[in-house]
C-alpha positions as CSV (number, residue, x, y, z in Angstrom):
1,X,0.0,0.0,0.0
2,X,1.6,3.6,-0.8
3,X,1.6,6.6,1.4
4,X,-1.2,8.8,-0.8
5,X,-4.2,5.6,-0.3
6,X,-3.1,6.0,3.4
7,X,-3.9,9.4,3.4
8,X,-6.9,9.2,1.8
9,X,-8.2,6.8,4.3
10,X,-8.0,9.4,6.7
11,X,-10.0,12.0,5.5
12,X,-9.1,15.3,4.1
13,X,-8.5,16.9,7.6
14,X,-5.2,19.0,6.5
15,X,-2.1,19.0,8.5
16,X,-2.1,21.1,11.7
17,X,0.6,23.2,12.3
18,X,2.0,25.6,14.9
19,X,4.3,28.6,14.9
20,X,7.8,28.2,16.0
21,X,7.0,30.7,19.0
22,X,4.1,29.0,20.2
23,X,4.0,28.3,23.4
24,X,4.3,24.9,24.7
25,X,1.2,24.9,26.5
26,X,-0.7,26.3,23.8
27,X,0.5,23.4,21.6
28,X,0.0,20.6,24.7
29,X,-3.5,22.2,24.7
30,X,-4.1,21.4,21.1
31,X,-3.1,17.9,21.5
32,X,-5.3,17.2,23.9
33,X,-8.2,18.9,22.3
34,X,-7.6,17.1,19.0
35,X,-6.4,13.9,20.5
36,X,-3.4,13.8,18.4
37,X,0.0,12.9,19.6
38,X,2.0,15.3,17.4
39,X,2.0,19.0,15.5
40,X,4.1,20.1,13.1
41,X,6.0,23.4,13.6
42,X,5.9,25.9,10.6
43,X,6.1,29.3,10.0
44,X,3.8,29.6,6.1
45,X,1.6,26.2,7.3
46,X,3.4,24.1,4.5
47,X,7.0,24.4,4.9
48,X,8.0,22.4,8.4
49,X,10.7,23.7,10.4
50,X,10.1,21.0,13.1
51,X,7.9,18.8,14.6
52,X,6.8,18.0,18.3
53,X,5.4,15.0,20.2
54,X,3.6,14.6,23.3
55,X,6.5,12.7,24.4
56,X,9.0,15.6,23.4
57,X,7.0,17.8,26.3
58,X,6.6,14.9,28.8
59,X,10.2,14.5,28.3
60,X,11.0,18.3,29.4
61,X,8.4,18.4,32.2
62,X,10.3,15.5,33.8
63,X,13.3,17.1,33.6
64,X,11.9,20.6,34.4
65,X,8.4,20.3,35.8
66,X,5.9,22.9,34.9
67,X,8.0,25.9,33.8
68,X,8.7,24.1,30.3
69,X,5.1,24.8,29.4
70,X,6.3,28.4,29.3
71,X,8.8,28.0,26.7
72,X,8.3,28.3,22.9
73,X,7.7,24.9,21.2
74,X,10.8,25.7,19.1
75,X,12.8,24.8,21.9
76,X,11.9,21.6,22.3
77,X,10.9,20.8,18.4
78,X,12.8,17.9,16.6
79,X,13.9,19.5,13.7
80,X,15.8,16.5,11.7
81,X,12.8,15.7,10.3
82,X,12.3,12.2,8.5
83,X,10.1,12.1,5.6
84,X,8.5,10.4,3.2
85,X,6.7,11.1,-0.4
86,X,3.2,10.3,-1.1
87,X,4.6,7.2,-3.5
88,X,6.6,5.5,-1.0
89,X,4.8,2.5,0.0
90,X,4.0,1.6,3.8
91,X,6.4,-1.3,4.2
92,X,9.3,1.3,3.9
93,X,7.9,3.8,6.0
94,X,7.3,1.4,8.6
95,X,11.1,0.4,8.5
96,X,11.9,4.2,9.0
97,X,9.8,4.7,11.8
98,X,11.1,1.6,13.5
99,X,14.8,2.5,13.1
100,X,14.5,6.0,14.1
101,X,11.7,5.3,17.0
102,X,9.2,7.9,15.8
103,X,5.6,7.7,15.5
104,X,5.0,10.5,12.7
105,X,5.8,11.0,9.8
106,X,5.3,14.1,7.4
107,X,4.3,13.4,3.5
108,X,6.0,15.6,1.5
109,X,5.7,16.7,-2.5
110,X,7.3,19.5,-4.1
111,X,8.8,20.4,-0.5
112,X,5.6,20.9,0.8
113,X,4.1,19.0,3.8
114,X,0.7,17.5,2.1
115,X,0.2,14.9,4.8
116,X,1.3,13.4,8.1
117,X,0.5,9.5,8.8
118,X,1.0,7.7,12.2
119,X,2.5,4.2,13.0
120,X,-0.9,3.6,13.5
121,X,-2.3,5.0,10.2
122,X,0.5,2.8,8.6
123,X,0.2,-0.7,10.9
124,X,-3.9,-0.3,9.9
125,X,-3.3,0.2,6.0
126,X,-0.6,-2.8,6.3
127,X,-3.0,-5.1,8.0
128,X,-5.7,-4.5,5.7
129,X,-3.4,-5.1,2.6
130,X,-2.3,-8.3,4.3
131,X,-6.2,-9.4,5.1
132,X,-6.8,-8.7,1.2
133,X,-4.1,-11.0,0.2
134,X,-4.6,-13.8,2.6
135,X,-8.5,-13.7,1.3
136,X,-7.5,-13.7,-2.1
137,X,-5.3,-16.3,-1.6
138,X,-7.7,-18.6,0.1
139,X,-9.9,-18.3,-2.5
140,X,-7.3,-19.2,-5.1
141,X,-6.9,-22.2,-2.8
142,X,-10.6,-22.8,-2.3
143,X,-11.0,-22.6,-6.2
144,X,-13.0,-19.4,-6.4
């Protein structure tokens, strides 16, 4: 399965971003509120400077406590950024997110973010590619 039919099993939602000099509660508060685990960081909305996780903040309040939340999200933002393009297929991205230990990953075309899918997002399209060919095979078996 390739990145762009993961996307569109998600809906048409967009990408949400925050500004560099957001604050770090402001973007814990979006996370919440959306139930997401991650926002990209980005000045124009489509070119990412960074990204940040919910564990990038629980990381800092357990070295810090509560003061972190204070701080601007580019402080705490990875900004080595692993990405993948919206023909790359999920096998591939899987691999990258297991050998780098990252959850999201922004889809990018023409250096523009167009899309950010999940390890969950991925592991779901993966197992229903995998349900598709075991049914197809048992029916080659079967003689259907």
């Amino acid at each position: 399965m390739l990145v762009h039919q993961i996307l569109k099993s998600k809906g048409s939602e967009g990408v949400l971003t925050v500004k560099p000099n957001t604050l770090v509660s402001e973007a814990a508060k979006i996370l919440a509120e959306k139930r997401i685990g991650t926002v990209l960081v980005s000045e124009d909305g489509s070119t990412p400077l960074g990204i940040l996780s919910e564990r990038d903040i629980v990381r800092e309040l357990a070295k810090r406590g509560v003061g972190c939340m204070s701080d601007k999200v580019e402080d705490y933002m990875t900004t080595e950024l692993v990405t993948c393009g919206r023909n790359d297929d999920a096998v591939t991205v899987l691999e990258k997110m297991t050998k780098g230990h990252f959850r999201h990953m922004p889809v990018m075309e023409d250096g523009a973010v167009v899309g950010l899918i999940s390890l969950g997002d991925t592991v779901k399209a993966r197992l229903s590619e995998l349900a598709m060919e075991k049914d197809a095979l048992q029916g080659m078996i079967m003689g259907h």
